[in-house]
Short mmCIF file of the C-alpha atoms (twelve columns), coordinates in Angstrom:
data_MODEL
# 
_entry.id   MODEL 
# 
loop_
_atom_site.group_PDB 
_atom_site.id 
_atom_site.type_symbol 
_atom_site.label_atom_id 
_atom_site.label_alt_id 
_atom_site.label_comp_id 
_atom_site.label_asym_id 
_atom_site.label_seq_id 
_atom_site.Cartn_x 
_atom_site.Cartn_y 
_atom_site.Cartn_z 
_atom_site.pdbx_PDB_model_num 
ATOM 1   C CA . UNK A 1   6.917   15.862  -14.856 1 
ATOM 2   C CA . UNK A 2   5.135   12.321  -13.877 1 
ATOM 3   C CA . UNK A 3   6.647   10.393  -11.546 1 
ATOM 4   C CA . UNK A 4   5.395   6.463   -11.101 1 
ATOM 5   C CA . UNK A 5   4.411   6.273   -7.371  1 
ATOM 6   C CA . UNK A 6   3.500   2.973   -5.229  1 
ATOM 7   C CA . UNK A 7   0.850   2.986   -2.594  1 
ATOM 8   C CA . UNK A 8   0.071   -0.084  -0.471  1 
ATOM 9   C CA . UNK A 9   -3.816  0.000   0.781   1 
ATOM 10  C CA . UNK A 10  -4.554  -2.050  4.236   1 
ATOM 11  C CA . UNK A 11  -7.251  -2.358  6.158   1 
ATOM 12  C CA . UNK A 12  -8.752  -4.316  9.612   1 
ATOM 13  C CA . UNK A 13  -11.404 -2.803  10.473  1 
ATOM 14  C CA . UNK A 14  -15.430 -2.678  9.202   1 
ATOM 15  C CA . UNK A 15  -15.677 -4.405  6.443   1 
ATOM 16  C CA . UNK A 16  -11.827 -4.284  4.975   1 
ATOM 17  C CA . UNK A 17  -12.635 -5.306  1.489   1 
ATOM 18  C CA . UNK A 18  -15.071 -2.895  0.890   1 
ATOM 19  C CA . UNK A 19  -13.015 -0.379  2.316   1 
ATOM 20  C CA . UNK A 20  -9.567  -0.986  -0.142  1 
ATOM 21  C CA . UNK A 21  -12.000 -1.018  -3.320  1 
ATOM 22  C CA . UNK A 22  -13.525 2.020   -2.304  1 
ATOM 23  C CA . UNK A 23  -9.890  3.337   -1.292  1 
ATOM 24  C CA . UNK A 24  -8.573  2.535   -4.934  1 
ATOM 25  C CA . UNK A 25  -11.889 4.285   -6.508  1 
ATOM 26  C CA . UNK A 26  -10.557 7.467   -3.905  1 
ATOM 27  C CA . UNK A 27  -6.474  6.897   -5.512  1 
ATOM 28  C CA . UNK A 28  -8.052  6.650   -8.785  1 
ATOM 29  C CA . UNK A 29  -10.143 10.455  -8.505  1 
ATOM 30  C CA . UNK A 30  -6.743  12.293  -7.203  1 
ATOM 31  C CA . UNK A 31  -5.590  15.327  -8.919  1 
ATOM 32  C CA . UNK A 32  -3.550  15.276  -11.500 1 
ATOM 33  C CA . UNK A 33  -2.694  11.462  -11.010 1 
ATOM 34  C CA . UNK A 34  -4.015  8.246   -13.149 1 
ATOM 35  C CA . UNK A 35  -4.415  4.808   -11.383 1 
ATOM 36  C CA . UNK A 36  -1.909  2.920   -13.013 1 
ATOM 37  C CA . UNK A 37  -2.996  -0.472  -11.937 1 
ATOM 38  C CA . UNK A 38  -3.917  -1.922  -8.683  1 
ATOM 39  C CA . UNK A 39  -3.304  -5.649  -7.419  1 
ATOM 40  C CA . UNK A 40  -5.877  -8.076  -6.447  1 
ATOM 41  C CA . UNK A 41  -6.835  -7.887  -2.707  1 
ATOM 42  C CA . UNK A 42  -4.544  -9.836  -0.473  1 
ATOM 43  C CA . UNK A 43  -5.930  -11.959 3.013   1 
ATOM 44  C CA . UNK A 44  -2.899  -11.299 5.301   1 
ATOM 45  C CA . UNK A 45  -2.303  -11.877 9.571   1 
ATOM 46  C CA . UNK A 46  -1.448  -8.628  10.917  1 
ATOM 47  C CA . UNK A 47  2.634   -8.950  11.446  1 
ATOM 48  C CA . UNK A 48  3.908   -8.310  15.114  1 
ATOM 49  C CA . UNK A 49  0.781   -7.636  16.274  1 
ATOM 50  C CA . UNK A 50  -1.783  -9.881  18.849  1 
ATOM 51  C CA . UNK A 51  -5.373  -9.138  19.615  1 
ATOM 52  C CA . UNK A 52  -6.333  -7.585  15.679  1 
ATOM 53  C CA . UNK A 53  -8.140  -8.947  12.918  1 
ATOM 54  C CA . UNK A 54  -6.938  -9.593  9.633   1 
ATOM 55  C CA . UNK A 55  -5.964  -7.370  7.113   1 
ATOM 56  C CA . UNK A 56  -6.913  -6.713  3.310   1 
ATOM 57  C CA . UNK A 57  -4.211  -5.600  1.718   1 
ATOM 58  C CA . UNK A 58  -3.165  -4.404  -1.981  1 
ATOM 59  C CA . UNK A 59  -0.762  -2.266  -3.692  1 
ATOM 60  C CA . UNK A 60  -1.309  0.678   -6.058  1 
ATOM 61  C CA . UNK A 61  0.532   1.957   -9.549  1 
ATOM 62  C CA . UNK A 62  -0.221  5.875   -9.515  1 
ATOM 63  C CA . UNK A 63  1.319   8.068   -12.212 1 
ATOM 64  C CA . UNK A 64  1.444   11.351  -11.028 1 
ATOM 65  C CA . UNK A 65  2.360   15.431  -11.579 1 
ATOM 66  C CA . UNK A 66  2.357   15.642  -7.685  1 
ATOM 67  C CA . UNK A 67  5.146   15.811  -5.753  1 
ATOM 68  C CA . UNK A 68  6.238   13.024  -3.482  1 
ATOM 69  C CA . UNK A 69  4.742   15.203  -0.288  1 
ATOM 70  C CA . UNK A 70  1.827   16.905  -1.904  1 
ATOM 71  C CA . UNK A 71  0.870   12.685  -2.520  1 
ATOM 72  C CA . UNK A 72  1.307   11.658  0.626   1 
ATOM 73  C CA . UNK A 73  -1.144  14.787  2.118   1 
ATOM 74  C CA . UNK A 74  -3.743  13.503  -0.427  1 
ATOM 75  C CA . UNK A 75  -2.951  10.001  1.226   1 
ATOM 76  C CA . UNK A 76  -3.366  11.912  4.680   1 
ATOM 77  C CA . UNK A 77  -6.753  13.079  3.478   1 
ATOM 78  C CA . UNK A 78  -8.213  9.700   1.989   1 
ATOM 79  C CA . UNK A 79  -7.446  7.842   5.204   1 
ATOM 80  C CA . UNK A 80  -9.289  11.093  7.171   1 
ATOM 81  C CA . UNK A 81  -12.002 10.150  4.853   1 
ATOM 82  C CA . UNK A 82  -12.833 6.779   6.100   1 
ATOM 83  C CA . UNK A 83  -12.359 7.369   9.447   1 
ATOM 84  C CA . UNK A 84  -8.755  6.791   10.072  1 
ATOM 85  C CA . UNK A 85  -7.684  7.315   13.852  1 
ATOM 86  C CA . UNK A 86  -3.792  6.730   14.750  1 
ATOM 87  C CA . UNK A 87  -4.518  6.046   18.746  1 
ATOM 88  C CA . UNK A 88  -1.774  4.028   19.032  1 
ATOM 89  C CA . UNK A 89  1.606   2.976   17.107  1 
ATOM 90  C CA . UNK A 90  0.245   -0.550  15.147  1 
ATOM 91  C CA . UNK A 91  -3.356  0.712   16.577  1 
ATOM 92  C CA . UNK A 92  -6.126  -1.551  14.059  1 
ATOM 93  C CA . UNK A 93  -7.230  0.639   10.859  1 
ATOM 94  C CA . UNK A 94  -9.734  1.299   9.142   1 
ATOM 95  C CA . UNK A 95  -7.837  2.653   6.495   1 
ATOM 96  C CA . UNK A 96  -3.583  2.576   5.815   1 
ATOM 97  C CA . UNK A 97  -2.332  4.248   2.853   1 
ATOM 98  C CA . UNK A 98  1.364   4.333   2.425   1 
ATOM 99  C CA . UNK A 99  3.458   5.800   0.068   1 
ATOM 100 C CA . UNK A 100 6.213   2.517   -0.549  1 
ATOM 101 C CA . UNK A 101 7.580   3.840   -3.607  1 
ATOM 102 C CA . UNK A 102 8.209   7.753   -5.851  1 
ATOM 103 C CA . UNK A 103 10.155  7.079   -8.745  1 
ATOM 104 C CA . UNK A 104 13.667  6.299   -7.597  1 
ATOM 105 C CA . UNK A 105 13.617  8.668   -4.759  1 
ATOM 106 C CA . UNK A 106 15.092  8.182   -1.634  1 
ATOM 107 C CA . UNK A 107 14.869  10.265  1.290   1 
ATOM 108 C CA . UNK A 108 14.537  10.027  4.937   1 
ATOM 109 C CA . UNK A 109 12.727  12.989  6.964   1 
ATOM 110 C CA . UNK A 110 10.534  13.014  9.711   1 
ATOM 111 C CA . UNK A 111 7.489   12.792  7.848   1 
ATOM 112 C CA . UNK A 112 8.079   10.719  4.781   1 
ATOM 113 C CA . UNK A 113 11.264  8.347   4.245   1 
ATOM 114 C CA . UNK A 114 11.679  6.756   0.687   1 
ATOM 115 C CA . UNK A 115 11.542  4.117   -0.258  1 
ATOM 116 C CA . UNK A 116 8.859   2.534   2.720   1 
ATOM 117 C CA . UNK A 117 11.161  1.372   5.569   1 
ATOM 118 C CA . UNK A 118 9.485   -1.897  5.595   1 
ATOM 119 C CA . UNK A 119 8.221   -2.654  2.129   1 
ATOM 120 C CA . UNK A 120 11.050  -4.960  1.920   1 
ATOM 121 C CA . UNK A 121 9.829   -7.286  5.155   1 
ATOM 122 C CA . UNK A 122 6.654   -7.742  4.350   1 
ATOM 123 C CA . UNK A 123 4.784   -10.542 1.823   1 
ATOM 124 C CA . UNK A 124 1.370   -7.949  2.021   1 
ATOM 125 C CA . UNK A 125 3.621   -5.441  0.095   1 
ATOM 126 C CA . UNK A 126 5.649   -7.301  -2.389  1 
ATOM 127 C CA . UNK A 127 3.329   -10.360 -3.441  1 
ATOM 128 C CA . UNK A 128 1.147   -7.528  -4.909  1 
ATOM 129 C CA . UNK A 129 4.033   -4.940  -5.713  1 
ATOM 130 C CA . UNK A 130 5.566   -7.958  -7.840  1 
ATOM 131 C CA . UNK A 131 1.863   -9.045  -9.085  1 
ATOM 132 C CA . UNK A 132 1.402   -5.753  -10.722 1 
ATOM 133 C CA . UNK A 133 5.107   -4.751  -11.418 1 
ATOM 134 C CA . UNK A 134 7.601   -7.728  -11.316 1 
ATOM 135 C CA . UNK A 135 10.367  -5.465  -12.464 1 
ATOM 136 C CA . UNK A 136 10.207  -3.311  -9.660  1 
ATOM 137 C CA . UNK A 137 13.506  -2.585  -7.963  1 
ATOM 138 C CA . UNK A 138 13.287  -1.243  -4.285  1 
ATOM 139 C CA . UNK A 139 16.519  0.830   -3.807  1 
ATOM 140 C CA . UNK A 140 18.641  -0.033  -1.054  1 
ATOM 141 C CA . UNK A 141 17.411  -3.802  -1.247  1 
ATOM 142 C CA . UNK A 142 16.847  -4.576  -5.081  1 
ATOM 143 C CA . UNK A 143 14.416  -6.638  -7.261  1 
ATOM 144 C CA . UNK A 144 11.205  -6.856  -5.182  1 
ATOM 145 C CA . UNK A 145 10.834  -10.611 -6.861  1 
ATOM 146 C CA . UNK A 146 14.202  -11.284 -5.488  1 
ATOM 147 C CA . UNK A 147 13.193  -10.749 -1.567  1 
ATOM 148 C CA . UNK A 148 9.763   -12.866 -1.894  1 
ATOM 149 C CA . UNK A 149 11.527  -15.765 -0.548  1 
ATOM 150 C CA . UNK A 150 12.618  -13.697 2.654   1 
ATOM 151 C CA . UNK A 151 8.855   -13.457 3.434   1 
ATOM 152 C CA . UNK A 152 7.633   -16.857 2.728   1 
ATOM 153 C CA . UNK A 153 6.637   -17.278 5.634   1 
ATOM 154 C CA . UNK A 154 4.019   -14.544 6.163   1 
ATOM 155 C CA . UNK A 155 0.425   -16.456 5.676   1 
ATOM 156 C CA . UNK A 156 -1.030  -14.491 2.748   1 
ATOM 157 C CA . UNK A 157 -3.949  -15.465 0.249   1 
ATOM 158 C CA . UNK A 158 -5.072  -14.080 -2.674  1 
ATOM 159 C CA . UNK A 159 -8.328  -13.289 -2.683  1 
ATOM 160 C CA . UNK A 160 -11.013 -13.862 -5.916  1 
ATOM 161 C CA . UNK A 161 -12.070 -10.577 -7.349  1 
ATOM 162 C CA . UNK A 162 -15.797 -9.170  -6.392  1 
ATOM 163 C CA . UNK A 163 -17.985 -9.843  -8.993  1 
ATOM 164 C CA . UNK A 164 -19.372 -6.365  -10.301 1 
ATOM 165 C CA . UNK A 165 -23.549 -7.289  -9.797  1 
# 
């Protein structure tokens, strides 16, 4: 069974652009999953936080035979990858994956709640979310395109794709 899964990409640290394209090449090699689509790259001030560069941000589409935990391990993994440290709650990043979105699952445990506790409160998730997949309802809170005017005031700018040389 595929289920469509969600995955918002962030990043403050090194070079963050860089790091999210090489982060969706990463989302696009996982087993038994096809990238979907991904948004463009996003320019966004880190939210509630002081003292951290900027973030590059953009969402994921991921259809996928993995289960909603096995994903988020493979998630786990990627961020190891690129150097991913959690010193601190909020601590800068090199590399954020999270899992907004499985299907219409919901489900709150200790290590994964469903769907993304925030994803609703937050313009870096649901200017791309709605970019890539305007229909998207997030249950508990509905139509992402509905709650964009919530966040309207969260400085975000689109970025212009990299030019392949």
């Amino acid at each position: 069974m595929t289920a469509r899964a969600f995955v918002a990409l962030g990043s403050n640290l090194g070079d963050p652009q860089a790091t999210v394209q090489a982060a969706l090449v990463a989302l696009e090699r996982l087993p038994r999953s096809t990238l979907a689509a991904a948004s463009s790259l996003y320019l966004s001030a880190p939210v509630g936080l002081h003292n951290q560069p900027d973030f590059i941000n953009a969402v994921a589409v991921l259809d996928t035979q993995l289960g909603a935990d096995a994903l988020l391990e493979e998630l786990f993994a990627i961020e190891a990858r690129f150097g991913r440290k959690r010193a601190y709650l909020n601590s800068p990043r090199t590399l954020d994956l999270d899992l907004l979105l499985f299907g219409d699952e919901t489900r709150r445990t200790v290590q994964l709640t469903l769907p993304h506790p925030r994803m609703h409160e937050r313009a870096f998730v649901l200017l791309p979310l709605v970019e890539i997949a305007s229909e998207t309802v997030i249950p508990g809170h509905g139509p992402a395109a509905a709650l964009l005017d919530r966040v309207r005031d969260q400085a975000l700018t689109r970025l212009e794709p990299v030019r392949a040389s």
